[in-house]
N, C-alpha and C positions, 0 to 999 in steps of 0.2 A: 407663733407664726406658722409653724410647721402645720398645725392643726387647723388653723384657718386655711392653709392650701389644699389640704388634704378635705376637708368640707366643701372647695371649689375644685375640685378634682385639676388641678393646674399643677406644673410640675414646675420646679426652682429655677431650671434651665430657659421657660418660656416665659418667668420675671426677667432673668437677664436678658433675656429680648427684650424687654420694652425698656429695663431702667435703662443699661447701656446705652442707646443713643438718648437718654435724655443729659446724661451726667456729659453730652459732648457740647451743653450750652453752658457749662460752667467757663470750661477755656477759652468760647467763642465770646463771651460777655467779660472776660477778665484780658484779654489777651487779641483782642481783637485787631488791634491797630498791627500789631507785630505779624500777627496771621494774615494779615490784608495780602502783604505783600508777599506772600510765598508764589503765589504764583500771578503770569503776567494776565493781560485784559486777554490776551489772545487763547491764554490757559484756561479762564473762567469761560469766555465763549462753548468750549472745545467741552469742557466739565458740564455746564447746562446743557449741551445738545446729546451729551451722554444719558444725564437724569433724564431730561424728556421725554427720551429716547424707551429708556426704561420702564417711565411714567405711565407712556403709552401702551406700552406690551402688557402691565400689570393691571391697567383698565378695561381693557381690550381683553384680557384674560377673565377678566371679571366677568364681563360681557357675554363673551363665548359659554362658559361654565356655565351660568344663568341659563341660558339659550339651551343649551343640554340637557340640563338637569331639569327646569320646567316642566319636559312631557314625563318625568316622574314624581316629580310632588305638585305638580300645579296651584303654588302655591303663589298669591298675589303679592308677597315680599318677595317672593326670588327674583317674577319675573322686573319687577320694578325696580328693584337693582339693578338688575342687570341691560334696563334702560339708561335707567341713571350713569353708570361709567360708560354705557354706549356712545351718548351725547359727548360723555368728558372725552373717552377715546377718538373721536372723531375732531372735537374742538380743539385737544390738544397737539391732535398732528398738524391741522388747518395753521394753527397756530407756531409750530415748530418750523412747518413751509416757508412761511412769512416772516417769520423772525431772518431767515437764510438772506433775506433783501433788505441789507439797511437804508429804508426812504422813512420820508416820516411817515408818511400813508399807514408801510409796513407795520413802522414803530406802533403807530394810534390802533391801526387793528387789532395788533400782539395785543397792546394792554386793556382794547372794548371785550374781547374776546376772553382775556384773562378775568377781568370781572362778570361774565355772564355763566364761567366755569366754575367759579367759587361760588355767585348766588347760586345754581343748581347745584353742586354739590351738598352746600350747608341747610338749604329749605330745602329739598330734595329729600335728604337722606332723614332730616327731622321730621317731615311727612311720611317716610313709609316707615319709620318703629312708631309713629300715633299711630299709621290706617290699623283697623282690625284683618286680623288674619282672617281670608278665605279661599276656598277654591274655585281655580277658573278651569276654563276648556282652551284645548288647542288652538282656537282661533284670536284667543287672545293676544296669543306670543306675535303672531304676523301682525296684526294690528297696532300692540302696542311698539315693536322695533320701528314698523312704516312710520307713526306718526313721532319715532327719533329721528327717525333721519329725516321726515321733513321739518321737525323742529331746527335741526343743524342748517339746513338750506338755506331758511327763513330767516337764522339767527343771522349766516355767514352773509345773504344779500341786503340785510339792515344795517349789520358793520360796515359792508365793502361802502353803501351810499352814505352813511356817517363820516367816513374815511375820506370820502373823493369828495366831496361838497361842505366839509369839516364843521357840520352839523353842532357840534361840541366844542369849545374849548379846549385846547392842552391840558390849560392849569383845572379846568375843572374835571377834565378826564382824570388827574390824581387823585384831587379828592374823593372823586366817587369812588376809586380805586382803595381807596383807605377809608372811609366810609364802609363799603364793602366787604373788606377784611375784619374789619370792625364787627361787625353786624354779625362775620362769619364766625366769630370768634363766640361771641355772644350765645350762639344760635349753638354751636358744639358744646360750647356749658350747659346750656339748657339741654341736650342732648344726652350728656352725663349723668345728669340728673334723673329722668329720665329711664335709660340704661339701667340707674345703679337698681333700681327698684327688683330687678328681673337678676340680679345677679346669680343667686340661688337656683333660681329653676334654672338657669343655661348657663352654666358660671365662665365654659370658654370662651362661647359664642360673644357674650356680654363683654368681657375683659379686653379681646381682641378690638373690639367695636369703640369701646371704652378708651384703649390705645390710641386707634385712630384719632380720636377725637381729639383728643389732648397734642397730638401731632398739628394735626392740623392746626390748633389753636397757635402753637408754636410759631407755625410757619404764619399764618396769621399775621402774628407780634410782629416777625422778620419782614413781612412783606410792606407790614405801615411804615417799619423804622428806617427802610431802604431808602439808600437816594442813589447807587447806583448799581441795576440790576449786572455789569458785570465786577461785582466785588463779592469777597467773601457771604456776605449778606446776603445776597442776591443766590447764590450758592447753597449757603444756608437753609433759607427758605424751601429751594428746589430740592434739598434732602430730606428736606422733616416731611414736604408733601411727599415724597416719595416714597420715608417708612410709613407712614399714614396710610396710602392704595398697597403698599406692604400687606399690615395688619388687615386691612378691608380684606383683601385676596385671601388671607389665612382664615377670619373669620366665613367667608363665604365657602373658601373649600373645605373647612372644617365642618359645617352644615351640610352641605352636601357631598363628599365624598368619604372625609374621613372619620368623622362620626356612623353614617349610613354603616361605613366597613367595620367598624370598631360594632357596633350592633350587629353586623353579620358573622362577626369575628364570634362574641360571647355567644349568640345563639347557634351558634355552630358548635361551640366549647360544651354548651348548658346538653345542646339535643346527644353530645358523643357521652359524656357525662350520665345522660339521662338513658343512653343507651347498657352504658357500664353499670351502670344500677341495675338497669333492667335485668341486662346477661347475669347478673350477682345474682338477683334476685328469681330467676329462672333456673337457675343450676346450688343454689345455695338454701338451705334452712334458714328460715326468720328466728329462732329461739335459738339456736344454737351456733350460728352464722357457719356450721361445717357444708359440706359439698351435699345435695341429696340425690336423690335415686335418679333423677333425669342425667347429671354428672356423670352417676356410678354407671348405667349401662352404657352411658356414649363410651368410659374408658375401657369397660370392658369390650365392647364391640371393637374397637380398635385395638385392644392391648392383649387378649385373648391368643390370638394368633401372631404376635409380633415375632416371639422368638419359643426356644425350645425351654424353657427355664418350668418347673414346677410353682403351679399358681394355687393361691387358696382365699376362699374369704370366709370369714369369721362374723358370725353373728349375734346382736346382744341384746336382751331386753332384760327389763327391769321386771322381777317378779314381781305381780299380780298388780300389773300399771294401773291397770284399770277401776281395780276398787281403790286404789290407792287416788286415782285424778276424780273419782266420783265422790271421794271423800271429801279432800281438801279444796277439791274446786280446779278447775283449769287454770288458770293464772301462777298458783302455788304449784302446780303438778309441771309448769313449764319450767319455773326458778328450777325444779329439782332435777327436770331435765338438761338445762343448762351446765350446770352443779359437776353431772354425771359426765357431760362431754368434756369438762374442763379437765377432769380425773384422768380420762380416757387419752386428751389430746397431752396430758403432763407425761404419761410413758409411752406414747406414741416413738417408736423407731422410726429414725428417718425415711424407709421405703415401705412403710406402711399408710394406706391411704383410706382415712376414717370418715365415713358418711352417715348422713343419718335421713331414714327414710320416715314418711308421713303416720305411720304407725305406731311411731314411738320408738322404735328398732335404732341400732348402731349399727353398719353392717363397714368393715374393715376389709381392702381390699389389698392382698400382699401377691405383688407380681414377680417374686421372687426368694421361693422357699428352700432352705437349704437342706433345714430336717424339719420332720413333723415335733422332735423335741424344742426347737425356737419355737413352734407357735403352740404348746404346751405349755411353755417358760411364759409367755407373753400372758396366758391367760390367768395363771395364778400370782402372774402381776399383777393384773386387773382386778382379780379378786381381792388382793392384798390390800388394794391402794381402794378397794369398796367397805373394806373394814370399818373405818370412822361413819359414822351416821352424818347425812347429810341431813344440815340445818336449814331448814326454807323457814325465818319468819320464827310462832315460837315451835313449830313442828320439827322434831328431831327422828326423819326418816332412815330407815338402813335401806343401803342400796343394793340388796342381792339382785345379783344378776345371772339370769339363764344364757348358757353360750354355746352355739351350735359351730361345728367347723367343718368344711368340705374342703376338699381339693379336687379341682380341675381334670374332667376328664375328655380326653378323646371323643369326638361327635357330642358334646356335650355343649348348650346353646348359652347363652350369656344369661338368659333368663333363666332357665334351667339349675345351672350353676347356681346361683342366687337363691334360688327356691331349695336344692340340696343344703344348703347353709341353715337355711330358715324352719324345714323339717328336723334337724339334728337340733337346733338353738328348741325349737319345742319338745321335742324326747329328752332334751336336758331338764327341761321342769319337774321332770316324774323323779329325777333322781337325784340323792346326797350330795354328789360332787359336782353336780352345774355345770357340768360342758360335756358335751358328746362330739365323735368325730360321724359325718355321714356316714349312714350304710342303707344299701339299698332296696334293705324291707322297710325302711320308713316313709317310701313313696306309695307303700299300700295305704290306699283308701282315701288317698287325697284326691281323686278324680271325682270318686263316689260322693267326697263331700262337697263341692263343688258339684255334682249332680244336684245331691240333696237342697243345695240353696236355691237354685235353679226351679226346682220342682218345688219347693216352699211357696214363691211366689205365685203357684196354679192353684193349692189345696185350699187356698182360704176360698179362691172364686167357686173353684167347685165343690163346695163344701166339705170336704176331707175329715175339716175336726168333728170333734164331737167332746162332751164332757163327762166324766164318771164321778160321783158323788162319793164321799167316803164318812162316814156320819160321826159325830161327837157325841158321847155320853157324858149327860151329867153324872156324876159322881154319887152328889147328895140327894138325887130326884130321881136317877135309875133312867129317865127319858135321855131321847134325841131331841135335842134341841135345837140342835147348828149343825150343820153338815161344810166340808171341805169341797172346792170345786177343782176337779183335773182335768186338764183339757189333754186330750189321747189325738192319734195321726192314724186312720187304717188308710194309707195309702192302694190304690187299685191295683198294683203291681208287687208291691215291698211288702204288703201285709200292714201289718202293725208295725211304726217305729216309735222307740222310743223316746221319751219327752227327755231323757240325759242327753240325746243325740241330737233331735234337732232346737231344742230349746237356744242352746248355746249360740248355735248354726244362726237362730233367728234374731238372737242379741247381737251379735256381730253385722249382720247383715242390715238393720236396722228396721227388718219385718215382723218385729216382738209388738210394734205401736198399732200397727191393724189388728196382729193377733190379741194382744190385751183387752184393747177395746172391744175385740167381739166374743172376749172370754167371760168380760164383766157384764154384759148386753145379754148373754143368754142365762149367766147364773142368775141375775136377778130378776129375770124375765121367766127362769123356770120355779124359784121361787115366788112367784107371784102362783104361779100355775098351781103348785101346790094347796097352797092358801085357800085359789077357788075351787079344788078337789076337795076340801075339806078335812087338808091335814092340819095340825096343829101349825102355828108360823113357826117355822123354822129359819135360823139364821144362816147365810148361808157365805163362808170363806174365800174370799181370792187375793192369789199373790199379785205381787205389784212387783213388777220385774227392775230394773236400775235405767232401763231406757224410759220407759212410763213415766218415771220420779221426774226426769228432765222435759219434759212436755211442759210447754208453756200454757198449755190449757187443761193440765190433767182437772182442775177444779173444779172447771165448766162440764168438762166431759163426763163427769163422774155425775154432776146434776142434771143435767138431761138426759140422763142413762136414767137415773133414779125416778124422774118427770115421764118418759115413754112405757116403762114397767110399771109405774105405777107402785112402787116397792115403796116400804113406811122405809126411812132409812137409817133406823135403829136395827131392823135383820139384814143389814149389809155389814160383814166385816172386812176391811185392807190389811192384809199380812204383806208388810213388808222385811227383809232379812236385815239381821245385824251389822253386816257391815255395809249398809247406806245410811247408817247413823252419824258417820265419823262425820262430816262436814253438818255440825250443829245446825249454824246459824241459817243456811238455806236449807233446810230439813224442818227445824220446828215451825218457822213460816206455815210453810206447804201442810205438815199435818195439821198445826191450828184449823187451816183454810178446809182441811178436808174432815177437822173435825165439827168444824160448825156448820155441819152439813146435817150430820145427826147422826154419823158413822159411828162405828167402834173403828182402832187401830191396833194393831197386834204385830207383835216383832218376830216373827219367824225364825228358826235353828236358833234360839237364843242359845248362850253359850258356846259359838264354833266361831262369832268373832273376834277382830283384836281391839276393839273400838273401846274407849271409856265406857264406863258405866252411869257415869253422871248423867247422860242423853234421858236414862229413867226418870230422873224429876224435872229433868224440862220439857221431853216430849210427852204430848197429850196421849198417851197409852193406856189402851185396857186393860189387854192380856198379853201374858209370854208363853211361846213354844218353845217344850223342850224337845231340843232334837233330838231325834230315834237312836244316835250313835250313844247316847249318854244313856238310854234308858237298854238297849239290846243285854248290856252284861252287865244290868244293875244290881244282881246277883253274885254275880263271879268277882267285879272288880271294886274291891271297898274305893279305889279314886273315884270312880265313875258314882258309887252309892252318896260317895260324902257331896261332891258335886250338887247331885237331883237334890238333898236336900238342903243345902246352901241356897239353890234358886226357889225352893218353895216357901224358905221361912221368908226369903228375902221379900219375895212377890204379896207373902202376905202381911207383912208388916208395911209393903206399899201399897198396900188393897188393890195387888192388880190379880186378874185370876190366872191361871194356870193351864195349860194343855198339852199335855203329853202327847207323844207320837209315838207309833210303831208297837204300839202293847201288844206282844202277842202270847202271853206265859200269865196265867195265874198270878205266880209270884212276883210278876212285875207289879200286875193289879194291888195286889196285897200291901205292896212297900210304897205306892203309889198313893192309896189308901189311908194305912198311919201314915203317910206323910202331909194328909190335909190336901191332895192335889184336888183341882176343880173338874176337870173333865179330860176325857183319853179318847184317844184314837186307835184304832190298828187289828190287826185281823182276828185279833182276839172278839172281837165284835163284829166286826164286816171288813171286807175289802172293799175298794172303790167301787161302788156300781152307779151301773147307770139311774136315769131320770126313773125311768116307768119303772126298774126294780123297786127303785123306795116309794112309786107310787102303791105297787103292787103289793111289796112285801111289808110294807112300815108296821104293823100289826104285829107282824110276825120280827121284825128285827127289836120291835120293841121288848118284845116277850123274852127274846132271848137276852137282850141286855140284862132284863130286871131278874132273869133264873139266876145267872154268871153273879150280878152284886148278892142275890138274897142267900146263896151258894154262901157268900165269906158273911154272912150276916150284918149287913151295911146298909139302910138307906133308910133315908129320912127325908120329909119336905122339907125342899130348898126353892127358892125362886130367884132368878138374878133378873 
């Protein structure tokens, strides 16, 4: 039962509205004789002129509301309603009038009048839930009230000549009277029926109306069964009509006022609601639901200056976030983020106030410090409780974290502040123990870089770069075959900057995608050039930065770069570095795509990642670099010797080839040598030069390659 009210949105207390006066015809039909006489004829008079009385104001009320409410939903069931008890509210006062004069006249009117109230009410009310719902215009409402009140006119000068020329019989004025009621009775079932259909979509509306009906039908029963209207009966009747324009009234102002409000009510709730979200969602992280940077500077902006207390905030990131989210993917890089705020928010001290800004950062804001040993204490909490590896999935990450700490200084700006935090949290990377407190040589050079990004975006339009070529010997053939492509900055101001300096600058700022693209545009473009100077074809190397990798089109871009040069795309090779291996599965994709292009791929600084090694037989690879740091003291250091030759046996039992960096000793060459490597690089041979040097000199750099191999007595024809 509960569940069925609860699906009519109806509450238990507005069932006791209807049953309760229905269960008052059990006593009336059991007990009625006894009841008759409770009170005298002069008492029932005095009782029906009350009901009517009542009758009237609830019809009339009906009336009015309609009439109101119409010039806002213009809706042709309201205004027809609100005809319909128009007419009864007028018939039934006309009629309450006339009752007040006991003639017979009187009498015969009260009861022509009382049957022309009930046919309009029961055909009336059954005609406007058929008519179809639509909307009228303002002119309807004057129209259709005009033609009730000349309907009542009309009605009242037909009775009055019925009345005074007795047009009618008595006895058959009963009958039609009960006839009538009959008919009305009839006509509210059919009404019900009707109704029930609609329950669902309006279940109050319906219910109420539904009420009515079965009231009325009541009083109906009461009104054929009467023989005299002032007895209980008579009484009776005038009650049940009465909850009947009751329930009508409720169902009418539940339609229009209290429904309309109950909907202004929730969309008022839903819009504060939708507001609260909003403001949540403005001042709060999506992945870790903590406060972020928009938060963090309003409190600082206010909290800064509140009182005299020593303030600090604490800085945190996750070392080396970024290869770690380019590895496993952003989704998995969020969990781990999550992971890390849960750690962070479990030894959170009560006045300590933890956010997390769009960078990835934790920044912790403590507006009241008592020693610099609590926020000491706090962080090799932190550290303590980053010991256990976090789990995202089957990744089992450790969560070293870099911690910068400032405290609040005098003239010192809210932003400021924050960026003091953030300079320290980065000079903690360089060192052992992961946290640093601000000090103020760490603000050198951060304008300069923030210049430098600035002036990044000028040097590509004004052609700033340029490339220097660094050339590959083969080994077994003594030739240059492949040459490396570096892309160099001679700034008109700065001179030369280094590619350590703004390389990074240009990863971060996300200007590596123009620059890549017009790295790979002009090495294969001057490999072409080559080609028709009549050098040998040489292959020609470029890095593929971790921004590049994430390009939705790196695959197109790479074959219309190959389609505009005109390049065979077998002397193009993609060195990408080891750690953008670790996220396999969007990785081997992408090189498939880039290898069936006709490329080589080559894995750059092999051996300085932390990645698996498995990525070797599922990634389409040629060749491995080994990086210069393994080969610099391949002499001095037996770790670093056993190493280089771990990756050559490895390389050649996967038939991938081999290319050393940074040869610059003989005796590297030598070990390089028995060790079966493929080809080397490094200034033992040349430095990077430019375009026209190797156009100029290739003769000459060849010559010197083949003295340097003929020197340790090495070389033999090879061809790859």
């Amino acid at each position: 039962m509960e569940k069925w009210l609860d699906q009519l949105e109806i509450e238990k207390k507005e069932i006791w509205y209807i049953v309760l006066p229905l269960l008052l015809v059990i006593p009336l039909l059991g007990l009625s004789n006894q009841m008759f006489g409770i009170f005298k004829e002069e008492s029932y008079i005095c009782l029906n002129l009350i009901i009517q009385t009542l009758i009237i104001v609830f019809t009339m009320a009906i009336a009015i509301q309609s009439w109101l409410v119409f010039s806002h939903l213009l809706s042709n069931q309201t205004l027809y309603i609100g005809n319909l008890f128009f007419i009864i509210a007028l018939l039934e006062l006309v009629s309450m009038v006339t009752a007040q004069n006991p003639m017979a006249e009187t009498q015969y009117m009260e009861m022509f009048l009382h049957i022309v109230m009930r046919l309009c009410l029961s055909i009336g009310f059954l005609f406007i839930i058929l008519k179809q719902k639509k909307r009228l215009t303002m002119n309807y409402r004057i129209y259709t009230y005009g033609s009730s009140l000349l309907f009542v006119l009309v009605t009242l000068f037909i009775v009055y000549l019925s009345s005074k020329y007795s047009l009618l019989e008595e006895q058959l004025v009963y009958k039609a009277d009960a006839i009538v009621h009959l008919l009305s009775a009839v006509l509210q079932g059919a009404t019900i029926v009707i109704l029930s259909k609609y329950i669902k979509q309006l279940p109050k509306r319906v219910m109420w109306l539904i009420s009515a009906a079965i009231y009325l039908i009541i009083s109906d029963i009461f009104f054929i069964i009467i023989k005299d209207w002032e007895s209980i009966w008579g009484f009776s009747a005038l009650i049940y009509q009465f909850f009947a324009f009751y329930f009508f009234l409720k169902a009418i102002y539940y339609t229009t006022v209290e429904k309309p409000y109950q909907q202004l009510l929730k969309i008022k709730q839903d819009l504060e609601q939708s507001q609260q979200e909003l403001l949540f969602q403005a001042y709060h992280d999506d992945i870790t639901q903590l406060p972020n940077e928009h938060l963090l500077l309003k409190t600082l902006k206010e909290d800064l200056n509140a009182n005299n207390h020593q303030k600090a905030i604490i800085a945190i990131e996750i070392d080396r976030l970024a290869a770690i989210r380019s590895s496993i993917g952003i989704s998995y890089s969020n969990k781990m983020m999550k992971l890390v705020a849960e750690r962070i928010q479990a030894i959170l001290p009560p006045h300590y106030f933890a956010t997390k800004l769009r960078e990835g950062q934790f920044i912790i804001y403590v507006n009241h410090v008592k020693t610099c040993e609590e926020l000491l204490q706090f962080c090799l909490n932190l550290k303590s409780a980053m010991q256990k590896p976090l789990q995202v999935q089957l990744f089992s990450l450790n969560g070293n974290l870099n911690i910068g700490i400032a405290l609040h200084e005098e003239d010192c700006s809210d932003e400021e502040f924050l960026m003091h935090a953030q300079l320290a949290m980065r000079e903690a990377s360089q060192i052992p123990q992961r946290f640093l407190f601000y000090k103020p040589y760490m603000s050198n050079g951060i304008a300069d870089r923030i210049l430098i990004e600035q002036e990044l975006h000028k040097a590509l339009a004004n052609e700033e770069f340029y490339l220097d070529f660094q050339p590959q010997v083969n080994l077994k053939t003594g030739k240059i075959e492949s040459v490396e492509a570096l892309v160099r900055w001679r700034h008109p101001t700065r001179g030369f900057v280094s590619p350590e300096l703004f390389i990074p600058i240009a990863e971060e700022s996300g200007l590596i995608i123009p620059l890549g693209k017009w790295i790979l545009e002009t090495a294969c473009s001057q490999a072409k050039t080559w080609e028709e100077q009549g050098l040998p074809p040489m292959k020609v190397a470029v890095n593929l930065s971790l921004g590049q990798l994430f390009q939705q089109d790196l695959v197109q871009m790479v074959q219309e770069i190959l389609q505009r040069t005109n390049l065979e795309p077998k002397y193009l090779q993609l060195e990408i570095t080891e750690s953008m291996t670790m996220n396999i599965d969007q990785m081997t994709q992408l090189l498939h795509e880039l290898k069936a292009l006709g490329i080589q791929i080559a894995v750059d600084d092999f051996g300085t990642g932390y990645s698996s090694l498995s990525y070797l037989k599922d990634f389409p690879i040629d060749c491995l670099k080994i990086d210069r740091t393994f080969v610099r003291n391949i002499q001095h250091n037996p770790n670093d010797e056993a190493l280089v030759s771990m990756i050559l046996s490895m390389a050649k039992h996967l038939r991938l080839k081999v290319v050393a960096e940074g040869i610059e000793e003989v005796e590297q060459l030598a070990f390089l040598i028995d060790g079966d490597c493929d080809y080397i690089q490094g200034y033992l041979f040349s430095k990077p030069i430019s375009a026209e040097q190797i156009s100029n000199n290739f003769k000459d750099l060849h010559n010197r390659a083949s003295d340097i191999l003929t020197k340790l007595k090495y070389k033999e024809d090879y061809i790859i």
